[in-house]
C-alpha positions, 0 to 999 in steps of 0.5 A: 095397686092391689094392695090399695084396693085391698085396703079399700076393700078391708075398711081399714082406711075407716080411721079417725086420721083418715077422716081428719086428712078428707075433711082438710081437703073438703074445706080448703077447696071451696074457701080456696076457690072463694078467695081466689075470686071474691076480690075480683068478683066483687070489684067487676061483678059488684062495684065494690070499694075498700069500704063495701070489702071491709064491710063484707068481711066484717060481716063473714066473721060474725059467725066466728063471733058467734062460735061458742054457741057450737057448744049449744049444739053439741049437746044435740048433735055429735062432733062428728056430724057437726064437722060434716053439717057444717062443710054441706053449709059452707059449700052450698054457701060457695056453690050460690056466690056467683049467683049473686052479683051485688052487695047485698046477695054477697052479703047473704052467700058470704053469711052462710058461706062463713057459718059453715066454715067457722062451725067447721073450724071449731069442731075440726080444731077439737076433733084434731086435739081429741083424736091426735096424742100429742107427741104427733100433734105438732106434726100431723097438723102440719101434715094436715096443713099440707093436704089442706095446701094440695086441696087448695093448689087443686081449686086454685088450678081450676080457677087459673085454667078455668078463667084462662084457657076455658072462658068459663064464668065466675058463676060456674067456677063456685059452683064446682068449687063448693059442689066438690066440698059438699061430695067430700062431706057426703062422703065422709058422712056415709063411709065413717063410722061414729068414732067414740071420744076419748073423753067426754066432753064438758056441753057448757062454756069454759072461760078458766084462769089459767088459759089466759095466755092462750086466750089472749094470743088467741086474739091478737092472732085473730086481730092480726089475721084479719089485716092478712086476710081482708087487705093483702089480697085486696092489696094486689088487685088495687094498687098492682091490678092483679086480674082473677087468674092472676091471683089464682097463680099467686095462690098456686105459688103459696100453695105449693111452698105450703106443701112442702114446708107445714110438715116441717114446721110441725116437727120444728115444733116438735124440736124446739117448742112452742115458745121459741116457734112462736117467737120466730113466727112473729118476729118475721110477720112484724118485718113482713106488715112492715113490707107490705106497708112500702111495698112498691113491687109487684114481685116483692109483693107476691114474695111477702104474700107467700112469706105471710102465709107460711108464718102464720103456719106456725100458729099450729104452735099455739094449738099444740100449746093449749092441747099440752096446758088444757084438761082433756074435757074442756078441749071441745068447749074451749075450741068454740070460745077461742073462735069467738075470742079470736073473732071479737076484734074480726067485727071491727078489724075490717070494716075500721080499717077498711076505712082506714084504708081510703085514707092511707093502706099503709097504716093498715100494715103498721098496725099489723105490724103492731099487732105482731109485736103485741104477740111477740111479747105474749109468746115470751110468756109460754114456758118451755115445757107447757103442761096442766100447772104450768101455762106461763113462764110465771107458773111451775107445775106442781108434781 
């Protein structure tokens, strides 16, 4: 205990990595608690159907689209303060849902919610890739994984005891879960010194030939999630009538298998690379859409929410990919424009198939089952040893 008081006293604790360990838990925390609640809330408090759902993440993902123009901003603000302007919006955003029970006010919370939380991810994911060297990538980003899973295993506790043992209302419990987000951002602000980049950064757009695989993974990642994101919570409450707290508990379980597993997925990474991590992770998301598709199970149904989720774990694989094959410069502006690529098909993904849905749900899985044979191919593609020259399997790197 002294040498942590010690330690806090010293300021030596004022690092970069420690920054990057507050800011994965600010942001889990506030989106954990609107995940947790948004279907139920939604259903009971809004009266609202697969198709007013799919329309209201349709609409969450516009500012993902959109989320090039970050590179706009970085010419006023820096990196730093963006990531922390952006989790103060995106809590606020969470601290107003519950205070509007109808379509068109989650319409509203949910837009700024999402503006905050895509801007985040945007700068964050170049922070990590600027401030991490990229033999300890792979597993700090799996270490970050894991603070985001605890972060997320605290908000969904508060929703579980919250709803279940206290009777408190849906209203108070986003208010806490974004206020908690928005002292974290506050204090990241007012405890860190700026830290200056390594490199400077290119302030304009960056569309280069020879990221073409990671742009295109990067989309089918971004199509496939979509399916993930918007219907297999859905799916629960819909077909196997999961109350909130119910939700909250199956969210707990993923949380605690994500704690314990990200680190290790990001030094499997380390071990046996990008190509054949990706190729693990997309063989088990095709059989797990297909399961979702037959499902009839509540049980098995929690087991391949929890399977899904620690799959698309090993997309850290894709990041450390393009941290290995990109110039240095292009790492701020490139994670802008790999947000709005992975969000083209996020516009139409929800609100399509959201339709879709009231028709047959298991089409719905199919397709992402689909989607993640399309990926299967693609991760072929990456070599073995990816670096500036030598982004694909069809290129060797010049010496």
């Amino acid at each position: 205990m002294k040498n942590l008081l010690a330690t806090f006293r010293s300021g030596s604790w004022r690092q970069p990595s420690t920054m990057l360990y507050i800011m994965a838990a600010a942001m889990p925390f506030s989106f954990g608690v609107w995940s947790a609640l948004i279907n139920n809330f939604a259903i009971e408090q809004a009266a609202f159907t697969g198709a007013d759902m799919g329309a209201l993440q349709s609409l969450r993902e516009v500012p993902g689209f959109l989320s090039f123009t970050v590179i706009f901003l970085l010419i006023i603000f820096r990196e730093q303060t963006l990531a922390v302007v952006a989790l103060l919006v995106m809590g606020f955003g969470v601290v107003i849902t519950g205070m509007l029970p109808s379509f068109w006010g989650l319409c509203i919370t949910t837009l700024i919610m999402s503006i905050g939380f895509h801007y985040f991810e945007a700068v964050n994911q170049s922070l990590q890739l600027q401030w991490l060297d990229k033999k300890e990538a792979p597993e700090m980003l799996g270490k970050l994984i894991s603070v985001g899973a605890m972060s997320s295993l605290l908000a969904y506790s508060m929703v579980y005891i919250a709803l279940e043992y206290t009777g408190a209302s849906m209203m108070s419990v986003y208010i806490i879960g974004g206020g908690v987000t928005m002292l974290l951002a506050v204090f990241a602000w007012t405890q860190f010194p700026h830290f200056p980049a390594k490199v400077e950064q290119n302030k304009h757009l960056v569309l280069r030939k020879r990221y073409w695989l990671y742009y295109v993974l990067v989309f089918m990642s971004g199509s496939r999630r979509q399916i993930f994101v918007v219907f297999a919570g859905f799916l629960m409450v819909e077909k196997f009538g999961f109350t909130a707290s119910q939700i909250a508990l199956m969210f707990l379980a993923n949380m605690v298998a994500n704690i314990y597993i990200a680190p290790k997925i990001g030094r499997l990474i380390s071990y046996i690379g990008e190509r054949r991590t990706l190729t693990i992770e997309y063989i088990g998301l095709i059989l797990v859409f297909v399961g979702y598709a037959v499902v009839e199970s509540a049980a098995w149904a929690v087991a391949l929410y929890i399977l899904d989720h620690l799959f698309f774990a090993m997309a850290i694989a894709m990041k450390t990919y393009f941290q290995k094959i990109a110039s240095p410069a292009d790492i701020a502006p490139t994670a802008g424009i790999s947000f709005t690529i992975s969000h083209i098909a996020a516009i139409v993904v929800p609100i399509g198939f959201g339709l879709i849905w009231l028709h047959s749900p298991s089409i719905v899985f199919y397709a992402g089952a689909g989607m993640a044979a399309i990926s299967l191919v693609l991760a072929r593609m990456v070599p073995e040893n990816p670096a500036e020259g030598a982004e694909t399997r069809f290129v060797v790197a010049r010496s």
